[in-house]
N, C-alpha and C positions, 0 to 999 in steps of 0.2 A: 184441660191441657193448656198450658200456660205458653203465649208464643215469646219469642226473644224476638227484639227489635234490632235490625240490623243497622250498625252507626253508619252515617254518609259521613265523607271527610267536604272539608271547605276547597274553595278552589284555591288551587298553587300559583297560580299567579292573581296579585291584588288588582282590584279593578282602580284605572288612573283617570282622573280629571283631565282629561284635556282641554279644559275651557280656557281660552287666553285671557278673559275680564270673568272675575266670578261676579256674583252677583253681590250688594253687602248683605250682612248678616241683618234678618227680621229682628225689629226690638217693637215690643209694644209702645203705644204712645203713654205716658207718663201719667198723660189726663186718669187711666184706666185705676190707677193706683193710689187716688186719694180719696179721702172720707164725703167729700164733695157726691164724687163720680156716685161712690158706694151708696150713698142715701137720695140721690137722684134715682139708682135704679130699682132700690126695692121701690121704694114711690109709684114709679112705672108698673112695676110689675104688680103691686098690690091694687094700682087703680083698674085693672086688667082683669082680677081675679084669677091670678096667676096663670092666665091662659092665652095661646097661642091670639094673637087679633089679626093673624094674616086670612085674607077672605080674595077666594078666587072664584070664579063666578058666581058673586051672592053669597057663599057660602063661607061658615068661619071655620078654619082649622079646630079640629076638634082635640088637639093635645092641648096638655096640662101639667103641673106639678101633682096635682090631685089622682093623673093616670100615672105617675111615676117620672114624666118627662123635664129636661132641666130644660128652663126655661132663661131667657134674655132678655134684660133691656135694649133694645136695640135704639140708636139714633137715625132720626126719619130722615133728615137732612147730614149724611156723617159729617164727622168732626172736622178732616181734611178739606171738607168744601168750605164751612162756614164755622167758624171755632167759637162763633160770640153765640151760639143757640147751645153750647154743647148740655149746659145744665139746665136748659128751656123744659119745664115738663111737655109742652106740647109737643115738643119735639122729639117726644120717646114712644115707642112702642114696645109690646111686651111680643119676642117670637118664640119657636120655636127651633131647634138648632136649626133643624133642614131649611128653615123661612129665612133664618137668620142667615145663615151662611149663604141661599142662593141669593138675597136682597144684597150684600157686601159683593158678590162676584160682579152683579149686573152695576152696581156703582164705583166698581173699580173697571169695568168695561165702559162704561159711558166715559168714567175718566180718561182714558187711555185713547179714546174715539176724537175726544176737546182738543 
């Protein structure tokens, strides 16, 4: 027996922005888009053996490109703090998103703390 899906309608009234200053619009940094950046990061990631290097107590994240996971170059020191390391290979590590992403959160928090 086959069931019919019953449609929901959208709401009738739009939902309005009340924010008196929006925020500006996110643009990535420019750095991310040239052949530069791009062969600094496979670099990264190949010295890495395409796998996560974040290690929390002793221990290394055990993703990979080899377990199906996309993987990052990520910059150790970001770019907005010190822009003359940005193509340093020392200064890359290879994450994993979830590594990558909470590593970006805690140094846009330190920032905002400065």
């Amino acid at each position: 027996m086959k069931r019919s899906r019953i449609p929901t309608l959208g709401p009738r009234v739009p939902t309005l922005d009340t924010r008196k200053v929006k925020p500006p619009e996110k643009r990535a940094d420019p750095h991310y888009q040239t052949a530069e950046h791009q062969r600094w990061a496979l670099q990264v990631k190949k010295r890495a053996g395409w796998r996560c290097e974040h290690v929390e107590d002793g221990v290394r994240c055990e993703r990979s490109r080899a377990n199906g996971d996309q993987m990052y170059a990520d910059h150790v020191v970001e770019i907005r703090d010190d822009r003359s390391r940005a193509l340093d290979l020392n200064n890359g590590a290879c994450k994993c998103a979830e590594h990558n992403v909470r590593k970006g959160l805690q140094a846009r928090a330190d920032r905002m703390r400065s």
